[in-house]
N, CA, C and O of each residue as an XYZ file, in Angstrom:
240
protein
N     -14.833     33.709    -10.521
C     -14.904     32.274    -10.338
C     -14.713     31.586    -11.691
O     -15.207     32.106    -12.692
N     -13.987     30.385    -11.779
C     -14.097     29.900    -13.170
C     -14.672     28.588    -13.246
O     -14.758     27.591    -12.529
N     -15.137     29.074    -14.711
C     -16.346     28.304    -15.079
C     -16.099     27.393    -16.712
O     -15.856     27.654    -17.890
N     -16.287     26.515    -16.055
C     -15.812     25.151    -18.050
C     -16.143     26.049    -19.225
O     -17.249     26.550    -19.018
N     -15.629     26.450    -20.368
C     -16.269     26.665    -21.056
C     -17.084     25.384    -22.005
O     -17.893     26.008    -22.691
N     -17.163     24.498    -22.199
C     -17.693     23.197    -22.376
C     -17.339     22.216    -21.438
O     -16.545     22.173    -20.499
N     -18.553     21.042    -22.201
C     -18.825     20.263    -21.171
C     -18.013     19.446    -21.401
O     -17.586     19.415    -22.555
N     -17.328     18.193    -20.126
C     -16.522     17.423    -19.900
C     -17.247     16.211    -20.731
O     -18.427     15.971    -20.477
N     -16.668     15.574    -21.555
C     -16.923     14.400    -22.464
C     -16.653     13.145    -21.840
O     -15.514     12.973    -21.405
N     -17.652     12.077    -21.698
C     -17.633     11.122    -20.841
C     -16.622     10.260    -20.830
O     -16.526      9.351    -20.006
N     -15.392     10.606    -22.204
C     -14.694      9.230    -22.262
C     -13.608     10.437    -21.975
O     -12.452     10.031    -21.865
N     -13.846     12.191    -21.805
C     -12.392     12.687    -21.063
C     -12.224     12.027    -19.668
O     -11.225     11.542    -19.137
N     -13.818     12.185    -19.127
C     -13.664     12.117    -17.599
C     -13.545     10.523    -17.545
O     -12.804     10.299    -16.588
N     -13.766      9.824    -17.880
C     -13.252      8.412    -17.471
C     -11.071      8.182    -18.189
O     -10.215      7.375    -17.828
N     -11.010      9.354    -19.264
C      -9.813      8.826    -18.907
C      -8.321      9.291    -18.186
O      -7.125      9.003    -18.243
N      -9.616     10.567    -17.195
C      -9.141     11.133    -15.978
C      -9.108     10.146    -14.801
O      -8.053      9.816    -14.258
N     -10.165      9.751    -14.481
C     -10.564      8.598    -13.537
C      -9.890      7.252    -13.688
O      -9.779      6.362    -12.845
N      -9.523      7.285    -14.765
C      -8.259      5.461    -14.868
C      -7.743      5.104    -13.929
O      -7.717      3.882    -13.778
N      -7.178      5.861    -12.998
C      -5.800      5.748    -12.659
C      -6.687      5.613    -10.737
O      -6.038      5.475     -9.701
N      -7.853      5.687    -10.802
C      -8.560      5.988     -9.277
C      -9.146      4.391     -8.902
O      -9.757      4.172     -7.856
N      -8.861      3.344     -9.910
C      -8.782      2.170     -9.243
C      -8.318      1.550     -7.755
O      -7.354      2.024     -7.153
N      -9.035      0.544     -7.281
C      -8.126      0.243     -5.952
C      -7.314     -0.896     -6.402
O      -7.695     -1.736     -7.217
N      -6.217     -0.872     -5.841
C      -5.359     -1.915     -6.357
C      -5.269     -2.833     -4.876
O      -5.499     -2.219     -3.834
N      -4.934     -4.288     -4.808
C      -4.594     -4.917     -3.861
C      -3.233     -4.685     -3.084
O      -2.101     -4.262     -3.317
N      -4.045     -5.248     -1.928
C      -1.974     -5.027     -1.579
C      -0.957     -5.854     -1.437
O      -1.182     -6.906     -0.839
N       0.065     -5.654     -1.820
C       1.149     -6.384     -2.246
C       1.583     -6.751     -0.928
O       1.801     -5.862     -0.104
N       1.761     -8.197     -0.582
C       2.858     -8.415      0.342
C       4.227     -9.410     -0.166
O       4.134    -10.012     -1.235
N       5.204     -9.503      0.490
C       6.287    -10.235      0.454
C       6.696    -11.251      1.486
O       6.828    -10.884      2.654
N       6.941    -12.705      1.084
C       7.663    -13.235      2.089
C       8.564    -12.902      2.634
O       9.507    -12.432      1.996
N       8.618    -13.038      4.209
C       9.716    -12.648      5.197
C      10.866    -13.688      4.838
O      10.732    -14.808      4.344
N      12.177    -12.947      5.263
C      13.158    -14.060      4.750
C      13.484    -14.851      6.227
O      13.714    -16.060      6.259
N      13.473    -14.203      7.142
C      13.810    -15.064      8.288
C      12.252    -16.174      8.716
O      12.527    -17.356      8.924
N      11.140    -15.876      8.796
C      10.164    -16.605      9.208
C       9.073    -16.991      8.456
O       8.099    -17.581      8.924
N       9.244    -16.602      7.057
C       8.135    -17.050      5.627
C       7.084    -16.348      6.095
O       6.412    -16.033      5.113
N       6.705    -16.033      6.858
C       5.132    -15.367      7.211
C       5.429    -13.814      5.891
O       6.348    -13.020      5.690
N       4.157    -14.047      5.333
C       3.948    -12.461      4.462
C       3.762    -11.104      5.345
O       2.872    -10.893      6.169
N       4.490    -10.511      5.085
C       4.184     -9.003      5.239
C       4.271     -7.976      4.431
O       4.692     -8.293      3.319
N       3.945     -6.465      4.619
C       3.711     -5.174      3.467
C       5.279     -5.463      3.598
O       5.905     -6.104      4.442
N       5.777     -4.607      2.211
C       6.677     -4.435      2.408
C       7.010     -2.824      2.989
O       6.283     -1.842      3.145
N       8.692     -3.106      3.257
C       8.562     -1.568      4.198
C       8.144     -1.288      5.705
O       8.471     -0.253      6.285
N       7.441     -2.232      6.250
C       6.459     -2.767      7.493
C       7.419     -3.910      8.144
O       7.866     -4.926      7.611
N       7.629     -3.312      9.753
C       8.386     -4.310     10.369
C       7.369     -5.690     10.616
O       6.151     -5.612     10.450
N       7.877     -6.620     10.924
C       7.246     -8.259     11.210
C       6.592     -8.072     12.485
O       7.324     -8.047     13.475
N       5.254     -7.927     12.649
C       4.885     -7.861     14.274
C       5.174     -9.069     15.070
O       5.226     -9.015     16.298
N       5.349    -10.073     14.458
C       5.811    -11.878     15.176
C       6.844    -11.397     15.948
O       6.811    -11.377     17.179
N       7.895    -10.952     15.172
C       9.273    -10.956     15.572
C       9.807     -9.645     16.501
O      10.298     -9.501     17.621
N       9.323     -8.560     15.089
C       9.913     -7.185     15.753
C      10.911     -6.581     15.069
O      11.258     -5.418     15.276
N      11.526     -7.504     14.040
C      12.514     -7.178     13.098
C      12.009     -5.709     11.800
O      10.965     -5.371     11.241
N      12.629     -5.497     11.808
C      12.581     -4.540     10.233
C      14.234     -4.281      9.984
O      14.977     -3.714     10.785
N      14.624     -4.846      8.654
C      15.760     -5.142      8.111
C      16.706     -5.606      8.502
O      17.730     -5.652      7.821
N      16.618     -6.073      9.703
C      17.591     -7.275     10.059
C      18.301     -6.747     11.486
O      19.202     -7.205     12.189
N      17.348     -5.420     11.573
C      17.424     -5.307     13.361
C      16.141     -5.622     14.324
O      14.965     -5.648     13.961
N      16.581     -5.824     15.462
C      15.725     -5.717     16.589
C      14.987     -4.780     16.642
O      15.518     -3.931     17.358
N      13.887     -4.395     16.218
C      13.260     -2.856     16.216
C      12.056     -2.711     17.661
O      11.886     -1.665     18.287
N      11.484     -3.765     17.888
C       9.898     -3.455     18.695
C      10.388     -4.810     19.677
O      11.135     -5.633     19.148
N       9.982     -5.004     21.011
C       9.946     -5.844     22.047
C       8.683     -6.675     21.589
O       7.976     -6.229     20.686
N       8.466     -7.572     22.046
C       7.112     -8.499     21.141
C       6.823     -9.282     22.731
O       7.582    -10.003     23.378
N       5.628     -8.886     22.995
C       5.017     -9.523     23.957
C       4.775    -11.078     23.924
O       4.515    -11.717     22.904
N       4.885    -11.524     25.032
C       4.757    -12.779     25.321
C       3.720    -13.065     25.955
O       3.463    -12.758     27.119
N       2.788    -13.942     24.879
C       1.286    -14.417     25.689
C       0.974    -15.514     26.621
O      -0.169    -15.644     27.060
């Protein structure tokens, strides 16, 4: 089994841990209807993702 030979130094392990932040998430305005969405993520309003018809969108 392996075992540290010394101990982890508090400013190694924090500048292991840097990078384990949560970041927000980015969205983008839609170009056809301004509503924000992820990018990459079709428009649930519409149904579009890149400028096709992708999903049927219920009518309430």
């Amino acid at each position: 089994m392996a075992v540290p030979k010394r101990k982890t130094s508090p400013s190694r392990r924090g500048m292991r841990r840097s990078h384990h932040a949560l970041v927000s998430n980015t969205y983008v305005e839609d170009k056809d209807t301004g509503e924000l969405r992820r990018p990459h993520h079709l428009d649930l309003k519409t149904g579009m993702y890149r400028g096709r018809q992708v999903m049927t969108v219920k009518e309430e």
